[in-house]
N, C-alpha and C positions, 0 to 999 in steps of 0.2 A: 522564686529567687534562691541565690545559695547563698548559706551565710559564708563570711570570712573569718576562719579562726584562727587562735594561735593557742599554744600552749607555756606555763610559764610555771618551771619547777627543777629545783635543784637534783631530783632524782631521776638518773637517766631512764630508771625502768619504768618507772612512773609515767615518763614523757613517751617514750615508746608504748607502754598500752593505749593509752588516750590518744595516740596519732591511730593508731591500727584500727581504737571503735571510731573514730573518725572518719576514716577511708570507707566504713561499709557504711555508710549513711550518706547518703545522694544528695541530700539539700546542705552538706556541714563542705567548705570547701577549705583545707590545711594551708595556711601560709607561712607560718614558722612558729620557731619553737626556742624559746631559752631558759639559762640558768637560771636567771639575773633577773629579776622585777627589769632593773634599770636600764637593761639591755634593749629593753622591748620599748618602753620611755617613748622614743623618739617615733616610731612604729604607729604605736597607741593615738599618739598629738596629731599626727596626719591625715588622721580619720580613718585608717583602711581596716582598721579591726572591728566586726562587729558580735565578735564572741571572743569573751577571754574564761579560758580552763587558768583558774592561779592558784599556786600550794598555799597556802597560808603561815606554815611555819618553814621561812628561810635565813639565811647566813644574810647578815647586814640589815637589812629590810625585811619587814614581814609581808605578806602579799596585803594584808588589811590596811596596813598603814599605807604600803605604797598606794594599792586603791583609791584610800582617800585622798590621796594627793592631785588625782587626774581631775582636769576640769571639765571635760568632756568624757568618760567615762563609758565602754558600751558597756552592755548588758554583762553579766561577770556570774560565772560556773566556779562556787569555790572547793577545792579539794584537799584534804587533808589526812591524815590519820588519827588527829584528834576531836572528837564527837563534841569537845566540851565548848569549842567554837561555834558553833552551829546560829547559837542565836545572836552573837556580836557582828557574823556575816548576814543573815535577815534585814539588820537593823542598817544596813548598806544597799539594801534592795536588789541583795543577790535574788538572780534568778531559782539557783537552786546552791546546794552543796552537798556533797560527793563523800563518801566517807570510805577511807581506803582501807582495802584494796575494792574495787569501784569492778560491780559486776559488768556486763554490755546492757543486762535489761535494766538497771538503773541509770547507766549514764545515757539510756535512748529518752527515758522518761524524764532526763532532764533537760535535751535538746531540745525537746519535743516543746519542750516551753519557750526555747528561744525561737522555732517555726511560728509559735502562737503570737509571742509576740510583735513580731517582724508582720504577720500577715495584718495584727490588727490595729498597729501601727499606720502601717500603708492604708487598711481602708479606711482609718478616724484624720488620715491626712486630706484623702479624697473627698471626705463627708468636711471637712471644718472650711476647704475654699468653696463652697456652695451654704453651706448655711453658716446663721448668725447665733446659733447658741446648742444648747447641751442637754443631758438628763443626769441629775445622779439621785439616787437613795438618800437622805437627810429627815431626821425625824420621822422614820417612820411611813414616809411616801417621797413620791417620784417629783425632784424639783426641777424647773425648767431655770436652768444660767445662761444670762444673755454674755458675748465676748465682753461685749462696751461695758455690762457693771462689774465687771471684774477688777480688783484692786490689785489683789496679789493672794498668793498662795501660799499655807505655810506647812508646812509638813509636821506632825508629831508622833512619833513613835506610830503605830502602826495604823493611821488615819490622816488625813488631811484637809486642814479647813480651809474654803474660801471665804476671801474676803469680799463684800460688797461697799456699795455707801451706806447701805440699812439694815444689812446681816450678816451673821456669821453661817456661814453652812460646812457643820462638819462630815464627812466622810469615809467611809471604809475603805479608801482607793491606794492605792500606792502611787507616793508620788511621784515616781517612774510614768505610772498609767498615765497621771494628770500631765505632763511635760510634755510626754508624746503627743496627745490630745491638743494640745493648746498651740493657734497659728504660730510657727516662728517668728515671723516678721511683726507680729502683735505680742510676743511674750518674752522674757528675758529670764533664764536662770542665773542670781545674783551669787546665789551662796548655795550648799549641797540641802537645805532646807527651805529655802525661798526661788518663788516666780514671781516675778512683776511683770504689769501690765504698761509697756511700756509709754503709753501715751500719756497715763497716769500719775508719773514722776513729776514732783514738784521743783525739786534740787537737788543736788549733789554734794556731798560735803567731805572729802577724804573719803574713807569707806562706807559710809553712810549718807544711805537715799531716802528721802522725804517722800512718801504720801500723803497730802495732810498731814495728822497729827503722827502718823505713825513711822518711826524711826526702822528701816531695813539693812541689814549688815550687809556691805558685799565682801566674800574672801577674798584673800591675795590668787587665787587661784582661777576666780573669775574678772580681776579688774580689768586686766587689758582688753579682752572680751566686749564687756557690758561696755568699757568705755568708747572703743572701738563703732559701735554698734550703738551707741546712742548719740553722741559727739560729731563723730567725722563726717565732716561736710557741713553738719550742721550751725557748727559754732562760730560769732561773729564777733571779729575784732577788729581793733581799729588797724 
């Protein structure tokens, strides 16, 4: 497959080298390029981007902040000429970041991680409509998670724990990894820190969804989403 990218930086020269290591890479395919975070906004929400190159330090918006804003978000290459961001973008679940002036053999090494991703995405899609559960590393050995005890997922800092009815299992995974993994139609991202298991939900209350006992945030950035998606069709009124 080829990915789709785009480029998104206030510096024309900037945008120009990054389109050019673009073109000699056969699986990266260019769909446009802007000044503006905002510009791209509308782009981003329709699904067709699945690689964003973004500057970080821009006029109005910073690419980090706009980032955080996207609710659907693809996988994100951050660039900059300041080193001292490096780890504020990690903790966003950049793929990689770029530190300028951005040679060809670094920014291949860091495509190279959005090919990785994308392929093993596709084949933990193919593997989850055939089986009913998972492995990951927790304590020290290899745990088998079935879909059905899944509560919900929380993300902290650079691990992620699942929830059961009788465990916690935490993890070294990016919660990027777990998201991808996890059925659509069985899973729901509420917040840029939470999955729910959508069968699982007790209630809904304003922006907060009931497990049991336990209280789950949804953002303003997910609600029409989650509610869309758990609601419609469903709901009965007199």
């Amino acid at each position: 497959m080829n990915i789709r990218s785009i480029i998104i930086d206030d510096e024309p020269l900037a945008r120009k080298g990054l389109k050019e290591y673009i073109a000699d890479v056969d699986f990266l395919d260019f769909i446009g390029e802007f000044d503006n975070p905002l510009k791209a906004a509308d782009l981003i929400s329709r699904g067709e981007v699945q690689l964003l190159f973004l500057d970080i330090q821009m006029p109005k918006i910073t690419g980090l902040d706009f980032f955080k804003t996207l609710p659907n978000a693809p996988p994100v290459i951050f660039t900059t000429a300041y080193p001292q961001y490096a780890l504020e973008g990690f903790e966003v679940n950049a793929l990689d970041y770029l530190v300028k002036p951005v040679s060809f053999e670094r920014f291949f090494k860091a495509v190279l991680k959005a090919k990785e991703y994308y392929e093993v995405r596709d084949t933990n899609r193919k593997e989850a409509d055939t089986t009913e559960y998972f492995f990951i590393k927790a304590d020290n050995k290899l745990v088998k998670i079935r879909y059905e005890d899944i509560l919900y997922v929380e993300a902290l800092q650079n691990y992620v724990i699942i929830h059961t009815p009788s465990k916690k299992y935490m993890t070294y995974l990016t919660f990027r990894s777990v998201e991808e993994y996890l059925p659509a139609n069985k899973f729901l991202k509420v917040h840029k820190s939470f999955i729910v298991a959508a069968a699982k939900i007790d209630s809904i209350e304003g922006n907060d969804i009931r497990i049991g006992q336990q209280h789950i945030p949804i953002s303003r950035n997910h609600k029409d989403e989650v509610m869309n998606k758990l609601v419609n069709g469903k709901f009965l009124k007199r």
